[in-house]
N, C-alpha and C positions, 0 to 999 in steps of 0.2 A: 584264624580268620577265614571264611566262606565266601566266596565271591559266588555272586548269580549265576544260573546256569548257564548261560549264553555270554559271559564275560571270556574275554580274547587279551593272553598278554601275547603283547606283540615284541618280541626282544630282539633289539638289536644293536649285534656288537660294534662297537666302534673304536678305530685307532686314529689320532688327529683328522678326523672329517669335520673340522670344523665349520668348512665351508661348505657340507651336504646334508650335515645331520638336521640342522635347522627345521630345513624342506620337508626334508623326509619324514621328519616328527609328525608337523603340520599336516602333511599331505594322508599320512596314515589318521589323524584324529579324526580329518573331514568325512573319510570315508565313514566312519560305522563308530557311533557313539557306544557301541560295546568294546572296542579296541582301547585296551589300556597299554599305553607303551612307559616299556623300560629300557632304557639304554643302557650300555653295559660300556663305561668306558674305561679301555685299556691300557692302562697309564699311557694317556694321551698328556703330548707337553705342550699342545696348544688349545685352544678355548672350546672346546671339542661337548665338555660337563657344562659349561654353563651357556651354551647356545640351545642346548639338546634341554635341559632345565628351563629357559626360557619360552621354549616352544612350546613347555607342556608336559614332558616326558619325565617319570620315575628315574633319575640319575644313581648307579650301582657303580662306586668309582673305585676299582683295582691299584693298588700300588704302584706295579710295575706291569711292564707288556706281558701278556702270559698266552695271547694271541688268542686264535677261533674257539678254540678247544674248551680253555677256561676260560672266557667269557661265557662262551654257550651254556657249560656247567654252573655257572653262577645266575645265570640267567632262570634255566631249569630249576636251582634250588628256590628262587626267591619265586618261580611261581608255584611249587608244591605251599612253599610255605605260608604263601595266601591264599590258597585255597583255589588255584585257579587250575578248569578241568579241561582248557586245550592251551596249547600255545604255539606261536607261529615262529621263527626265526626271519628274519626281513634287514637286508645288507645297510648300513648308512649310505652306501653314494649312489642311492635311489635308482642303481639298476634295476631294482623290482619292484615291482608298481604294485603300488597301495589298493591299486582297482584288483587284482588279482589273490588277494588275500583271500576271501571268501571262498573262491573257487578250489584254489588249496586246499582250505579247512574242510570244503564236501568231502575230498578225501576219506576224509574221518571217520565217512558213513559207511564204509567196506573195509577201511583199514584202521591199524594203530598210528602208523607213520603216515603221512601223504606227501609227496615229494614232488616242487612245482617242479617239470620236468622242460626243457630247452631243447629240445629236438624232436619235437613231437610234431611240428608241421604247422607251429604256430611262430609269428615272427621270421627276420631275419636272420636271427643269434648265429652263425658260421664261426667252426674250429676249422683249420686246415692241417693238412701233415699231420708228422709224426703224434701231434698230442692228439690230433683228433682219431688216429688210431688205437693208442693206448687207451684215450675214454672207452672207443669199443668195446676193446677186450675186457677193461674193467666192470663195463656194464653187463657185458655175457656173463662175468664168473657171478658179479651180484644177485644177477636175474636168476641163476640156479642156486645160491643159497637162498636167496628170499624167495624161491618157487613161483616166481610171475615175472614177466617180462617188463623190463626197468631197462629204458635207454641214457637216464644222464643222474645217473649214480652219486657225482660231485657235485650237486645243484646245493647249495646251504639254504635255497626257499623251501624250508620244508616244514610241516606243522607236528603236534605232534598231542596225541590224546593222554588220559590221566596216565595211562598204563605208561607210555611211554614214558611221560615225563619222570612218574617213580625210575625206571628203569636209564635213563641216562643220567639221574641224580645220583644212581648206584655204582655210573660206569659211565663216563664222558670223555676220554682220552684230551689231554690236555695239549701233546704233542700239536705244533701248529701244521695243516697240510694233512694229517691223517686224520682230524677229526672226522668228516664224512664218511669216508668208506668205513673205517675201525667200528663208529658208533650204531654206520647202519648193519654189517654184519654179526656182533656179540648181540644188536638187539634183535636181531631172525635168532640166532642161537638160544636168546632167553625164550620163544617163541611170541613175539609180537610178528604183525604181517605190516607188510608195506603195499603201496600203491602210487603211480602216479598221474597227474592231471597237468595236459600241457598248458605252457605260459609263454611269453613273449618277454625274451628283455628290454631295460632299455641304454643309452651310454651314459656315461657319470656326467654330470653334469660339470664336476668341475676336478680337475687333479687329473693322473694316469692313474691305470694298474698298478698294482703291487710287484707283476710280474711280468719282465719283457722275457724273450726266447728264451734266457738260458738260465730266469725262473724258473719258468715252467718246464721245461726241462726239468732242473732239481723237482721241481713238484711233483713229475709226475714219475719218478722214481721214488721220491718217499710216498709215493701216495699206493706205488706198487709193494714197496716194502710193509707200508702199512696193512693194508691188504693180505700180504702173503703172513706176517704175527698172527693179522685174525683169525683168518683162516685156520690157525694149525693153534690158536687157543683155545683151549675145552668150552664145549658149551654151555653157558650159565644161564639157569634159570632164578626171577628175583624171589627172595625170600619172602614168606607171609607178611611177614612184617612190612616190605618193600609197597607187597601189592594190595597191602590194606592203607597204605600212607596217602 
């Protein structure tokens, strides 16, 4: 199946947001009647698939939890497999605004990857401490494997053109927390280029974080371990096969 050149799957993952995904659906269709969204839900045990169904949204519903990772790979396979030539990644609890998608996607026009970037000098989005240092350091080592300077490395608003998509459907680390860094460095390694364009968060509407201090903490040690595998795994480039898919 062929989808139109200008068609946008908008995936996004979700674990019981039942009370965000709604919105979020809604709010992404208004924008741009080229935006097809697919929700990716993660064995969610509450009403999470048929709030996100009712809004409107392609429902991909997983067995069990397999978190960011494999959702996002599921996401990616289901849009090679309709034919769809970008696609965007966009959170359920409507941190990121549906108005901001488009600007994302320009991206697309310099690079493979486009990364809505959080520290760009738009919004108030503030890390303090220890995390907000290791983002640092994480985003200096990225910025010199991807050869361009990238400050929020960890951002999952990020789009991604046909190339790409072959190439995280070939390799999308399903591991939860290393998804970002892992997929965006093997895919500089395969040679795609990245790029970013600043965005503004917004707060959830409803629910907390996933992670309080000593989360992220954990986080952001796997997210350095994650990091430190890719880095020291060989560089792959995708097969013909991959890059004719």
């Amino acid at each position: 199946m062929t989808q139109t050149p200008d068609a946008v799957l908008v995936i996004v993952p979700a674990w019981n947001e039942d009370r965000n995904v709604g919105n979020t659906v809604r709010e992404i269709l208004a924008v741009d009647p080229r935006y097809h969204v697919a929700v990716i839900d993660d064995g969610s045990v509450d009403d999470t698939a048929r709030v996100a169904r009712e809004a409107g949204a392609t429902v991909l519903t997983l067995p069990f939890n397999l978190g960011v990772g494999g959702a996002m790979r599921t996401g990616f396979t289901y849009a090679q497999r309709k034919g769809y030539r970008r696609a965007i990644q966009v959170d359920a609890d409507g941190q990121h605004n549906p108005a901001d998608i488009e600007k994302v996607l320009g991206g697309l026009e310099r690079a493979d990857i486009s990364i809505g970037a959080r520290f760009s000098d738009v919004g108030d989005y503030k890390v303090r401490g220890p995390r907000r240092w290791a983002m640092v350091v994480l985003a200096a080592i990225v910025s010199r494997v991807a050869k361009t300077p990238l400050t929020d490395v960890t951002s999952g608003f990020r789009a991604a053109n046909e190339r790409a998509i072959s190439q995280y459907v070939a390799y999308y680390p399903a591991e939860y927390l290393g998804d970002t860094l892992d997929s965006l460095v093997v895919a500089c390694h395969a040679g795609l280029t990245v790029t970013q364009v600043p965005v503004a968060m917004r707060p959830r509407a409803h629910g907390t974080p996933s992670q309080g201090p000593i989360g992220s903490t954990i986080y952001l040690a796997r997210s350095m371990l994650a990091l430190a595998l890719a880095l020291m795994r060989r560089p792959r480039r995708p097969r013909r096969s991959e890059e004719a898919a």
